[in-house]
VEXTORPA-531437 format. One line per 3 residues: number of its first residue (from 1); their letters; for each residue x, y, z of C-alpha. Coordinates in steps of 0.02 Angstrom, whole numbers, plus 50000, padded with zeros to 5 digits. Layout:
N
NUM	a	X,Y,Z  ... .
end
This chain:
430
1	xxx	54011,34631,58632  54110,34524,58732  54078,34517,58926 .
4	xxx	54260,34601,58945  54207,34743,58838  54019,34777,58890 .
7	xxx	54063,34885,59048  54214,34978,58975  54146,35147,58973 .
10	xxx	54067,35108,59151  54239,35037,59230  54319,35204,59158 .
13	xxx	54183,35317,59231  54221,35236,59423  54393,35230,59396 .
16	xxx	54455,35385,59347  54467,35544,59471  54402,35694,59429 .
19	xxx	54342,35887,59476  54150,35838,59448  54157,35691,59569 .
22	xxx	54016,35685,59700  54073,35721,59883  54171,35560,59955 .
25	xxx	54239,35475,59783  54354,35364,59769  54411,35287,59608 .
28	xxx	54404,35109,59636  54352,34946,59491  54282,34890,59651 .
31	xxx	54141,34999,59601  54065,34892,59493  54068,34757,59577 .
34	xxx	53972,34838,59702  53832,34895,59586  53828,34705,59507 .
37	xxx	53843,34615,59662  53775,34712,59827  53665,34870,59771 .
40	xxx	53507,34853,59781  53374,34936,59687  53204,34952,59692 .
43	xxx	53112,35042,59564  52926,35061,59627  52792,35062,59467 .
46	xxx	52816,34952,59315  52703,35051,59175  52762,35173,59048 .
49	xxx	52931,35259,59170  52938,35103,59236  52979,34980,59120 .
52	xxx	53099,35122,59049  53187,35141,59218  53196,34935,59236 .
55	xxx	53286,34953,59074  53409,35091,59089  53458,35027,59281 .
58	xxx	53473,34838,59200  53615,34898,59056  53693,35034,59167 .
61	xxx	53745,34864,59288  53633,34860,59439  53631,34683,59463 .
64	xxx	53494,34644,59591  53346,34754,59557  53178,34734,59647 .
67	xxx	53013,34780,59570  52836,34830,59624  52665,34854,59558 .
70	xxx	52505,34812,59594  52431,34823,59400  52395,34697,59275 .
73	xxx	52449,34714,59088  52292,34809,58997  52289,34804,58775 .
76	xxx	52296,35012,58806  52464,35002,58878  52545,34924,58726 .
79	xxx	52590,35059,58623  52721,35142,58742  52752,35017,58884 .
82	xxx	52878,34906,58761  52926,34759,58888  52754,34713,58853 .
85	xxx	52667,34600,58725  52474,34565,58687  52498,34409,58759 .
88	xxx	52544,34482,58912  52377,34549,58916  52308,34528,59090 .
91	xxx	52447,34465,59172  52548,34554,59319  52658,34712,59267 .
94	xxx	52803,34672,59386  52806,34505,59348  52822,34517,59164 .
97	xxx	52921,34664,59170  53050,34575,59271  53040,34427,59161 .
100	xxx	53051,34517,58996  53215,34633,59089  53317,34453,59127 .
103	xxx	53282,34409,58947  53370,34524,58860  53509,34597,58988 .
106	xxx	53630,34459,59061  53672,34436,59217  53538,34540,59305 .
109	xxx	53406,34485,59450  53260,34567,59452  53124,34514,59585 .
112	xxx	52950,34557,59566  52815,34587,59684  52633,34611,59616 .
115	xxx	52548,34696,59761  52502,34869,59829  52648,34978,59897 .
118	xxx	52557,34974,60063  52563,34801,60084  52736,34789,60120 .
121	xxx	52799,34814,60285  52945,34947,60311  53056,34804,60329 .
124	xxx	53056,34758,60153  53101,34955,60112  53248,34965,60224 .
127	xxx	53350,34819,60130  53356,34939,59985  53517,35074,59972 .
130	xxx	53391,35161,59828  53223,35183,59806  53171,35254,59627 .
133	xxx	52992,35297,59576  52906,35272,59424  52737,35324,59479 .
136	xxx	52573,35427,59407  52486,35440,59564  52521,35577,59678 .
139	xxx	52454,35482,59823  52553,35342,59789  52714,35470,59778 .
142	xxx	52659,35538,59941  52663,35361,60033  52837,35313,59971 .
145	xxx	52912,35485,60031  52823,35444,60189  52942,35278,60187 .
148	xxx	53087,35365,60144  53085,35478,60264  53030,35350,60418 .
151	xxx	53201,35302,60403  53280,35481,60445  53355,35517,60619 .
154	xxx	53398,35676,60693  53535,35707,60833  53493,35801,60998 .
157	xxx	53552,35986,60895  53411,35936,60751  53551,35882,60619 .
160	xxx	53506,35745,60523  53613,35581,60551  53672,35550,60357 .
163	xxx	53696,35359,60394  53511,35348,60377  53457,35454,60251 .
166	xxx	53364,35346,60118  53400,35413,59938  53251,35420,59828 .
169	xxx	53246,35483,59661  53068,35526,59570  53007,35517,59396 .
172	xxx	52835,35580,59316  52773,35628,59138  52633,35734,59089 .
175	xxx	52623,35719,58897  52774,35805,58826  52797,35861,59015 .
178	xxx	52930,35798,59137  53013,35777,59291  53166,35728,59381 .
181	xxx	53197,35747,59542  53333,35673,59698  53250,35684,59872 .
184	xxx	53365,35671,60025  53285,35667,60165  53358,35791,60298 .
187	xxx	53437,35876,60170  53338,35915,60014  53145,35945,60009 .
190	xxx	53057,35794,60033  52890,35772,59912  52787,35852,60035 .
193	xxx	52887,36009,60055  52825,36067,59887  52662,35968,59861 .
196	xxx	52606,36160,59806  52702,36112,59639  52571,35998,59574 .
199	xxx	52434,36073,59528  52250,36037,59612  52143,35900,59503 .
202	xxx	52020,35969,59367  51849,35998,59446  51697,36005,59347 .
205	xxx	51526,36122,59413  51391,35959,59459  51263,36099,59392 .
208	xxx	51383,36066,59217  51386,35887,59208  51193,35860,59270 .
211	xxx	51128,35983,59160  51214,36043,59011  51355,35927,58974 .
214	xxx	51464,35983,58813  51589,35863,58808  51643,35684,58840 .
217	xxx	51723,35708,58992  51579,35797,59057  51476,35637,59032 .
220	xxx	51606,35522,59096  51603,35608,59253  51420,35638,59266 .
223	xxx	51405,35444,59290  51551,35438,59400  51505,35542,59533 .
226	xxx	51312,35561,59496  51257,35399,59433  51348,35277,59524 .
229	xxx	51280,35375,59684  51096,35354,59626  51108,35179,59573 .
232	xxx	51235,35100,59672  51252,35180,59820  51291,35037,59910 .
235	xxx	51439,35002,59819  51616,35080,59836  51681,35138,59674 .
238	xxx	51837,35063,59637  51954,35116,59489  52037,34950,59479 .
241	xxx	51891,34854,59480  51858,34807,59282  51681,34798,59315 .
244	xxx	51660,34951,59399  51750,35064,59256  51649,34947,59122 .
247	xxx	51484,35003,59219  51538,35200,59191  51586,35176,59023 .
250	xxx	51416,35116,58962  51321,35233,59059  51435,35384,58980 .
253	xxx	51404,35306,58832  51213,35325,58853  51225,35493,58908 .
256	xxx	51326,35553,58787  51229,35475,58636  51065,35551,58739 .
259	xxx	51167,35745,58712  51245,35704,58510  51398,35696,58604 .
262	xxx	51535,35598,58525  51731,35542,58604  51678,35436,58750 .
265	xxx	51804,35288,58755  51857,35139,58874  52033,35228,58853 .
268	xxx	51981,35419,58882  51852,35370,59019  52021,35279,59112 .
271	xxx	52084,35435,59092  51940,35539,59161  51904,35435,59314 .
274	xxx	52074,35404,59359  52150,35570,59314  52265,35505,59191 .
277	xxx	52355,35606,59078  52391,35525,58904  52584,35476,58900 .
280	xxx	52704,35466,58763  52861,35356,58756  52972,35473,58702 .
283	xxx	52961,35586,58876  52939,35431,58965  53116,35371,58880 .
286	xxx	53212,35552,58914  53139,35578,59102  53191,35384,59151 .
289	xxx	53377,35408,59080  53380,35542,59175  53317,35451,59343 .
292	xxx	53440,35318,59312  53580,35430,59289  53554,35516,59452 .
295	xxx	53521,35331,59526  53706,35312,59478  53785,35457,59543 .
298	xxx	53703,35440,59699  53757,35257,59737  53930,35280,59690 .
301	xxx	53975,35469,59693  54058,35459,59523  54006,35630,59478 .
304	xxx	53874,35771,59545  53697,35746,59566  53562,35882,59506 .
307	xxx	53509,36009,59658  53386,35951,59672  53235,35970,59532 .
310	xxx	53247,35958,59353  53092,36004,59235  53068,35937,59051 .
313	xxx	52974,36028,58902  52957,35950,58759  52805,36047,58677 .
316	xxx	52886,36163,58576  53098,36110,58551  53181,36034,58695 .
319	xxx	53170,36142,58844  53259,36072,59033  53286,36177,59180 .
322	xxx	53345,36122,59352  53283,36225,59500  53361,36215,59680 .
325	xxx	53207,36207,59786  53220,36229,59980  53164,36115,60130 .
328	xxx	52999,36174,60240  53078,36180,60400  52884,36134,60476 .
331	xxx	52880,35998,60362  52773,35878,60443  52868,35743,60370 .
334	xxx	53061,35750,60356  53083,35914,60483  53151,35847,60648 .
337	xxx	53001,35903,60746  52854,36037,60701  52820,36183,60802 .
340	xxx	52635,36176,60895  52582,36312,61012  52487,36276,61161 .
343	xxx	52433,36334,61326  52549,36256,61479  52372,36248,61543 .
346	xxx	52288,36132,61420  52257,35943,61454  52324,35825,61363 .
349	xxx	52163,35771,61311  52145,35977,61228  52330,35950,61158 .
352	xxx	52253,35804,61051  52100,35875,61001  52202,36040,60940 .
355	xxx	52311,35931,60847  52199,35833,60760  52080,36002,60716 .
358	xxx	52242,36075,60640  52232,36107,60457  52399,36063,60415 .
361	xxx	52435,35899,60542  52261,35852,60546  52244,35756,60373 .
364	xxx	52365,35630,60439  52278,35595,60613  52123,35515,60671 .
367	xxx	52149,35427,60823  52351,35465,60888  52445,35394,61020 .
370	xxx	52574,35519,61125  52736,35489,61198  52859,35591,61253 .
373	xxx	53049,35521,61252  53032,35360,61340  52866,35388,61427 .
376	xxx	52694,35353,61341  52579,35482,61384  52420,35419,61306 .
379	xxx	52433,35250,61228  52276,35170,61116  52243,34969,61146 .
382	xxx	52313,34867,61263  52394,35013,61358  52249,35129,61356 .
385	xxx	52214,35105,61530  52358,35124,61611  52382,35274,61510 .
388	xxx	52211,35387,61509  52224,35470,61669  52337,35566,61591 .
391	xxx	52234,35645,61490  52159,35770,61608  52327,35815,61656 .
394	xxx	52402,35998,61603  52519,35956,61476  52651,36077,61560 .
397	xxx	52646,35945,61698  52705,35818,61571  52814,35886,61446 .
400	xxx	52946,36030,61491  52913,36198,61360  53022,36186,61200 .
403	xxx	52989,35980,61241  52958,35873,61087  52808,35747,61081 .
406	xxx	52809,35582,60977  52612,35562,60887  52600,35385,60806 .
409	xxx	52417,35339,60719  52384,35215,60603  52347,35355,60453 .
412	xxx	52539,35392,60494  52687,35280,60406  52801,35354,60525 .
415	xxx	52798,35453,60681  52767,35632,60697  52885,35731,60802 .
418	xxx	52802,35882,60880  52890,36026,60950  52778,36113,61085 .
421	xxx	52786,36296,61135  52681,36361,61268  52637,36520,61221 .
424	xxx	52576,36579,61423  52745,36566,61482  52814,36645,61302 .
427	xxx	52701,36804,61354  52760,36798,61534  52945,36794,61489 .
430	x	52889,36976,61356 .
end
């Protein structure tokens, strides 16, 4: 296929006007251009979805794609991550992946960074029009929506400003299990609006695994937590650390042999340890198409996006259903501010303590700074001093009721926008 005739079907899909267009459209060939030229991509996770996603973006003529992931290449990841060869073996994911994708599909950039998500400052996010995940770890999903949403600003009425909305669309696979889904911050859920859809990580009894272990899990894990604890308690486990996950390996391995139990393997005790559920290509292939497909629409509006969660069964038939989930107007992440009752009465000082204690804000707060518009009420470092008087202060002194507080702290990727209420002067005004 001639370079005249490769994007044919493409320049006729931006081209040509329609009643499924996405809000905005405008046929234009200058479409394409702009998806070979000036969008830019950045697909986050380069294993199993990822290379998949790397692929489908590459031929559907995203030109400048960038990649991250912090793994190297391991002989297990072979038989379903295909831009990968056993020579590869222990080389960078995002590296080779990148390599492999300029290979085979002309005229595409794709820059690779072999690091940690974290590493990167917020900077390096915000050159991006797209972020799309290709991720297995829900912690790691949780960070990234954390990014996407740091980007989100709100007008004095609590509408979102749609200039600065950072699309993001997310991928996972569970076996013949699959998602889709398009997050908008401001506008749909954000990942942590329904965290309650993934369900909480298989916990085995310790009385189970230190007693009467029946199975190879049950060994795996007995060294894991139990073991390791005993013997090297000095130590931080480390699931990317080779040596660490060789050390629980041949200790399951003992243990098991010690019961007449028989499985344990360096793949399934991966699994185990890390909470890895087996993949298979196939999903991995049909959940990525999808992700790039709704990559496309939302850069260039040529048709209508999914609302705003699509599910994949593959078990028994083909099985897809899309679900319109709603935002959590407390979200403590992409809301404009959260609602937090207090007494007019309390000090600052109280205001932080309740807010760290709080079951739902606390997990993302250890040690917060407080502002309030332009005025720093309690500042950590440098301006500690000049801030801590404050702190014995009644908080109705410093912020009006209905006033909204800005908590920064380092466990935070962006700031938290709190919404007091003082619930003295609510009673007063009943």
């Amino acid at each position: 296929m001639n370079g005249a005739d490769r994007w044919t079907d493409l320049r006729k899909l931006l081209t040509r006007p329609g009643k499924i267009t996405g809000p905005g459209f405008e046929p234009d060939p200058a479409l394409l251009e702009f998806l070979q030229e000036d969008a830019r991509v950045l697909c986050v996770g380069a294993g199993g979805l990822g290379c998949e996603l790397l692929k489908d973006l590459a031929l559907q003529g995203f030109g400048n794609i960038d990649v991250i992931d912090m793994d190297t290449i391991d002989v297990s990841n072979l038989n379903r991550q295909f831009l990968f060869r056993m020579k590869d073996v222990g080389k960078s994911k995002a590296e080779v992946a990148a390599e492999r994708i300029m290979q085979r599909v002309q005229g595409v950039t794709v820059t690779p960074h072999h690091c940690r998500i974290e590493e990167k400052p917020m900077e390096f996010y915000e050159q991006f029009h797209i972020l799309v995940l290709g991720l297995d770890s829900l912690e790691a999903r949780r960070f990234m929506n954390q990014v996407a949403c740091s980007f989100l600003e709100y007008d004095d009425d609590g509408n979102p400003d749609m200039s600065t909305i950072k699309p993001m669309v997310d991928g996972g696979t569970e076996g013949l299990k699959g998602h889709a889904r398009v997050i908008l911050p401001g506008v749909t859920p954000c990942f942590e609006c329904t965290l309650w859809l993934f369900p909480p990580q298989t916990k085995f009894p310790l009385c189970t695994l230190a007693e009467t272990p029946r199975s190879p899990a049950h060994c795996i894990e007995y060294a894991h937590l139990i073991q390791w604890q005993q013997e090297r308690s000095g130590d931080e486990f480390d699931t990317d650390n080779e040596e660490h996950m060789r050390w629980v390996y041949d200790k399951a391995l003992q243990r098991a042999e010690h019961f007449g139990i028989q499985g344990v393997t360096w793949q399934l005790t991966g699994g185990v340890v890390k909470n890895i559920i087996p993949a298979i290509a196939s999903t991995n292939a049909i959940i990525a198409a999808a992700c790039a497909l709704e990559t496309l629409k939302l850069i260039t509006m040529c048709s209508t996006g999914i609302n705003n969660y699509m599910m994949y069964v593959g078990a028994d038939g083909v099985y897809t259903h899309t679900v319109s989930y709603e935002r959590d107007p407390a979200c403590t992440v992409c809301s404009s501010s959260v609602p937090f009752e207090v007494t007019s009465t309390n000090t600052l000082q109280q205001v932080i303590d309740a807010l760290v204690a709080d079951k739902a804000l606390g997990t993302n707060l250890s040690a917060p700074s407080i502002s309030h518009g332009s005025e720093n009420l309690y500042m950590r470092g440098v301006l500690e001093e000049a801030t801590h008087d404050n702190l014995e202060k009644p908080i109705g002194e410093l912020v009006e009721d209905g006033g909204i507080i800005q908590v920064n702290d380092k466990k935070l990727v962006s700031t938290m926008r709190i919404k007091l209420k003082y619930s003295d002067l609510i009673s007063m005004q009943q």
